[in-house]
MIPAFI-673356 format. One record per residue: residue in one letter; x, y, z of N, C-alpha, C in turn. Coordinates in steps of 0.1 Angstrom, whole numbers. Layout:
residues N
 code  n_c1  n_c2  n_c3 ca_c1 ca_c2 ca_c3  c_c1  c_c2  c_c3
    a     X     Y     Z     X     Y     Z     X     Y     Z
...
***
This chain:
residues 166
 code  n_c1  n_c2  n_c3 ca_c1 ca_c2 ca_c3  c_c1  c_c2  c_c3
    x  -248    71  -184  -244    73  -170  -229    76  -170
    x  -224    85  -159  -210    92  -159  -201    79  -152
    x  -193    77  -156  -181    68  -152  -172    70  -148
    x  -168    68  -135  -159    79  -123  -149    64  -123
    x  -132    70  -123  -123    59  -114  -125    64  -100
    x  -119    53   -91  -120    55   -76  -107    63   -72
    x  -113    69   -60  -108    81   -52  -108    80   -37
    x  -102    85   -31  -105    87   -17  -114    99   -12
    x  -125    96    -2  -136   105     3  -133   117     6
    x  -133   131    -1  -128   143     7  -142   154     8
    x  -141   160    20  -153   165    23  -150   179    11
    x  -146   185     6  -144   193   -10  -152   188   -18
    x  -150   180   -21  -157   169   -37  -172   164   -33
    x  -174   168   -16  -190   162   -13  -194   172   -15
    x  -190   188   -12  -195   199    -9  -199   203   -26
    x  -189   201   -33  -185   205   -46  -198   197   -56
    x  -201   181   -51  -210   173   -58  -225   180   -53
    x  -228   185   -38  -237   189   -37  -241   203   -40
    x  -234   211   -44  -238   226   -53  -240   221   -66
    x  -232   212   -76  -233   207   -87  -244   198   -92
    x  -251   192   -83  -262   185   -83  -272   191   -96
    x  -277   207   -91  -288   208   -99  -286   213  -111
    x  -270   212  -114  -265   219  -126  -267   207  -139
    x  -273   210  -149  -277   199  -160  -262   192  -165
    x  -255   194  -166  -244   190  -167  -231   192  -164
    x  -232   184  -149  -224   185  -140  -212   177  -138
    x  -205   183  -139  -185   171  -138  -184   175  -126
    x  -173   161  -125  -169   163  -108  -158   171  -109
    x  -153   178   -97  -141   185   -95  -131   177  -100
    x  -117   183  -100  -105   174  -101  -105   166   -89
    x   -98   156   -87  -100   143   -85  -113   145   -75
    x  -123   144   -81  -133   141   -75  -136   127   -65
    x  -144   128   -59  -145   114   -51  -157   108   -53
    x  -158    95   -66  -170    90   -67  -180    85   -58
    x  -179    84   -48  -187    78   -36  -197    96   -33
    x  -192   104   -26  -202   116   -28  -205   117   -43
    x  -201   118   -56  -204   123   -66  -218   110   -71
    x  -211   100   -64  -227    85   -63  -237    92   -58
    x  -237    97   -47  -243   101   -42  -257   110   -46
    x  -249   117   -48  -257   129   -57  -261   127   -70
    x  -257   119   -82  -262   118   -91  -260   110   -97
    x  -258    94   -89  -263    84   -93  -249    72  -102
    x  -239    82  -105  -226    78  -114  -229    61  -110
    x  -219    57  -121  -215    44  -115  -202    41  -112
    x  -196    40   -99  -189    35   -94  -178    23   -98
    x  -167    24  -105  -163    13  -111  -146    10  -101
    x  -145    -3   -99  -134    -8   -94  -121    -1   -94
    x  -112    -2   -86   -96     2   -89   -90    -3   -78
    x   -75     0   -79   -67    -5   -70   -71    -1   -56
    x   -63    -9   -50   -68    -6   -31   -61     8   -26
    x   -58     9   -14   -54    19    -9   -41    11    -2
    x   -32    19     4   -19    17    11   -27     7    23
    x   -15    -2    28   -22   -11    43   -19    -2    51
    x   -23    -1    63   -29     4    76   -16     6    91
    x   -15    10    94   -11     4   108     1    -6   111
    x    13    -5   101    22   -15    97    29    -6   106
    x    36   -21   113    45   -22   126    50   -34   124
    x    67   -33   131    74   -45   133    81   -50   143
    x    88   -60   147    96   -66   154   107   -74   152
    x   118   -66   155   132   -78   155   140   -86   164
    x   137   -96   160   145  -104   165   155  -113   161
    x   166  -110   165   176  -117   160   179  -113   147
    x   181  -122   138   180  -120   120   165  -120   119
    x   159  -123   124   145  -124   120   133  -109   122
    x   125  -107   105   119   -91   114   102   -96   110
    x    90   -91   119    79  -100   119    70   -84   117
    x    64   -83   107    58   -73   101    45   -77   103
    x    36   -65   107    19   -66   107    15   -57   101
    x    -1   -58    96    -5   -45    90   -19   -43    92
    x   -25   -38    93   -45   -32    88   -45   -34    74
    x   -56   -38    70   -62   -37    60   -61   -23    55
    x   -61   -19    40   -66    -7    37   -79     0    40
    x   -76    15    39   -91    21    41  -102    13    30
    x   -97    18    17  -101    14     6   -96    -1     1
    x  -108   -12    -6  -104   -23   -12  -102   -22   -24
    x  -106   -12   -29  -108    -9   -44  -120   -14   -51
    x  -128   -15   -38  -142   -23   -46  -144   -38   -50
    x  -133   -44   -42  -135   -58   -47  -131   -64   -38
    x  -132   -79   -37  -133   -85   -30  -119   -94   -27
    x  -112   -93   -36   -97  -105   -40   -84   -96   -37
    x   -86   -91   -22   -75   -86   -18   -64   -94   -11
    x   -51   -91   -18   -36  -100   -15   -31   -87    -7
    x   -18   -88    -5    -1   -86     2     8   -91    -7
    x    14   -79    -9    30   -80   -19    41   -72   -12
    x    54   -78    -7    62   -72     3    73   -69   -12
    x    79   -60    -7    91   -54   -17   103   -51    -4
    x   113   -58    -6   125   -56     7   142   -53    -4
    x   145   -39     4   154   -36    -3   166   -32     6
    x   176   -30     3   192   -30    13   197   -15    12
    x   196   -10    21   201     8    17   211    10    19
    x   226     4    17   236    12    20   237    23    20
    x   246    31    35   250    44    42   249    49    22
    x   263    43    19   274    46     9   259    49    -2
    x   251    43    -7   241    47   -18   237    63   -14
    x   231    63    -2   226    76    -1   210    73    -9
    x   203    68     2   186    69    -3   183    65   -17
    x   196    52   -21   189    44   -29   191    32   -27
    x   182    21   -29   181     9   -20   182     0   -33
    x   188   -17   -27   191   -24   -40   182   -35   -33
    x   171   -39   -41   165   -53   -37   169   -61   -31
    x   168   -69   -20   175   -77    -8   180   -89   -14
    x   174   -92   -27   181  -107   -30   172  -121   -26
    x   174  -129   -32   177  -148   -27   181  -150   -15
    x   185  -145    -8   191  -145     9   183  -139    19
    x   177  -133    20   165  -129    24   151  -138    23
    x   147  -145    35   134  -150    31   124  -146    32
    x   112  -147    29    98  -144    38    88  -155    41
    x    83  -154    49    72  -162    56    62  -160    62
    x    50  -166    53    50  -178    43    53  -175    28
    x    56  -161    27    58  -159     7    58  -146    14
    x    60  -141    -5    59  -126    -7    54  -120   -12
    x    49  -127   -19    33  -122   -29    21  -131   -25
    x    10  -123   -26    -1  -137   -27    -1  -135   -14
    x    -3  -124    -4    -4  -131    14   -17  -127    19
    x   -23  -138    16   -39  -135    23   -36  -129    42
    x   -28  -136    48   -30  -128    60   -23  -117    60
    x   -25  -106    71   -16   -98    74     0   -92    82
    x     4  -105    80    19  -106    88    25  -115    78
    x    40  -114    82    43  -122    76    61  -117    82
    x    71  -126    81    83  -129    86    96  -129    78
    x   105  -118    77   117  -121    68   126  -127    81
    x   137  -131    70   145  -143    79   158  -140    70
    x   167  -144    81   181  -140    71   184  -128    69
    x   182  -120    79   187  -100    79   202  -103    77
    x   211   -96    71   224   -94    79   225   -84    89
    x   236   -82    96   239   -77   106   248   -62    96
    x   244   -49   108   246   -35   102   240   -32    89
    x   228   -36    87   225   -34    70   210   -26    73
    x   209   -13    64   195    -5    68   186   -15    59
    x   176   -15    62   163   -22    55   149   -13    53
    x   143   -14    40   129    -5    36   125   -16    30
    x   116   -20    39   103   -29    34    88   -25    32
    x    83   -23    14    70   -19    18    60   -26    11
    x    52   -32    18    41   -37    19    29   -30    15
    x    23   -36     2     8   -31    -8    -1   -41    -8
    x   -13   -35    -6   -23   -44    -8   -30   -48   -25
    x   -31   -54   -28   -33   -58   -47   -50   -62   -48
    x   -52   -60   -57   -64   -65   -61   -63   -70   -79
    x   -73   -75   -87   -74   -79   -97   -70   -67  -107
    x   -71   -50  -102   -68   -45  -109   -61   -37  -109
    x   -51   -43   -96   -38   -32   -97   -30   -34  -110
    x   -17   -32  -105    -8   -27  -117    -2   -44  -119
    x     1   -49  -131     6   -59  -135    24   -61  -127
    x    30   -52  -126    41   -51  -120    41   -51  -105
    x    49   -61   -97    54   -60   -86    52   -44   -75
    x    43   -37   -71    44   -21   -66    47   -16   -75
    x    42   -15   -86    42    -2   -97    35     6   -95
    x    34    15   -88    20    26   -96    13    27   -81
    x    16    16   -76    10    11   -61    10    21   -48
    x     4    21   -42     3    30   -25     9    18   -21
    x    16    19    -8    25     9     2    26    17    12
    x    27    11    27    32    15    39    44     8    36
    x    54    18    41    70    17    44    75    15    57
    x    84     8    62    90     8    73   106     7    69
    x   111    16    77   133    12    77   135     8    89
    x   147     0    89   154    -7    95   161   -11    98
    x   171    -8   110   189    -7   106   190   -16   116
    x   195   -29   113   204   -40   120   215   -37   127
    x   219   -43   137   229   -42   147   236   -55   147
    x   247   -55   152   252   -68   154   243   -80   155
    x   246   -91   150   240  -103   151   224  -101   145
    x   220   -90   141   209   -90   137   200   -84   145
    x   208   -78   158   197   -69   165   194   -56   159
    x   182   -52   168   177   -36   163   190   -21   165
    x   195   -16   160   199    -6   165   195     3   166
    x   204    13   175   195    22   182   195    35   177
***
């Protein structure tokens, strides 16, 4: 039996699995999408990492910024889906490179390991831009912290006392 990694659904790779069908030995397109390629002839479907989370929006207040998300489209086929936040400091002066927020920065309730979908940093400074992005993990993502990972991104530039600016 053919053994496909996971992909996302594109109507190409269904069109592509259903001409291919009656061909005796048939490969999927380049990145093919095992779910039609199941479809048609039976593969087996094997686990992988999730997809990026959904719908991520925030709110500031104060020093405080309160992040939500959707679930991924994709779980990766399993069932042991987490949240891993990555918060980094952009100075103007870097120019679109960001340095990890540090020890002074909190989150809440954690930063890894977040069964629900929100969660709270605390301790912003004031005038500092912020890119926080948020992955969903499963058993077989990547060993590393967002290595390799899909994430929704959000920036965010503080204002006095920790307000939003404009």
């Amino acid at each position: 039996m053919l053994r496909l990694p996971r992909t996302a659904l594109s109507c190409s790779a269904a069109s592509a699995c259903a001409a291919a069908a009656g061909a005796p030995q048939a490969r999927p397109p380049p990145r093919a999408v095992p779910l039609a390629w199941r479809l048609c002839t039976g593969a087996l479907l094997l686990p992988g990492p999730p997809s990026a989370p959904r719908n991520l929006v925030y709110s500031l207040r104060q020093s405080s910024l309160v992040l939500e998300w959707s679930a991924p489209a994709d779980a990766g086929g399993r069932s042991d889906l987490t949240y891993s936040l990555w918060c980094g400091r952009c100075p103007a002066a870097l120019r679109g490179r960001c340095e990890q927020c540090g020890s002074g920065v909190g989150f809440v309730p954690q930063q890894t390991g977040l069964v629900d979908r929100t969660v709270t940093l605390v301790n912003l400074l004031p005038h500092v831009n912020y890119t926080i992005r948020v992955a969903a993990v499963n058993g077989v993502s990547g060993v590393s912290p967002l290595s390799g990972q899909q994430y929704a991104e959000v920036n965010v530039s503080t204002g006095p006392a920790g307000m939003a600016a404009a």
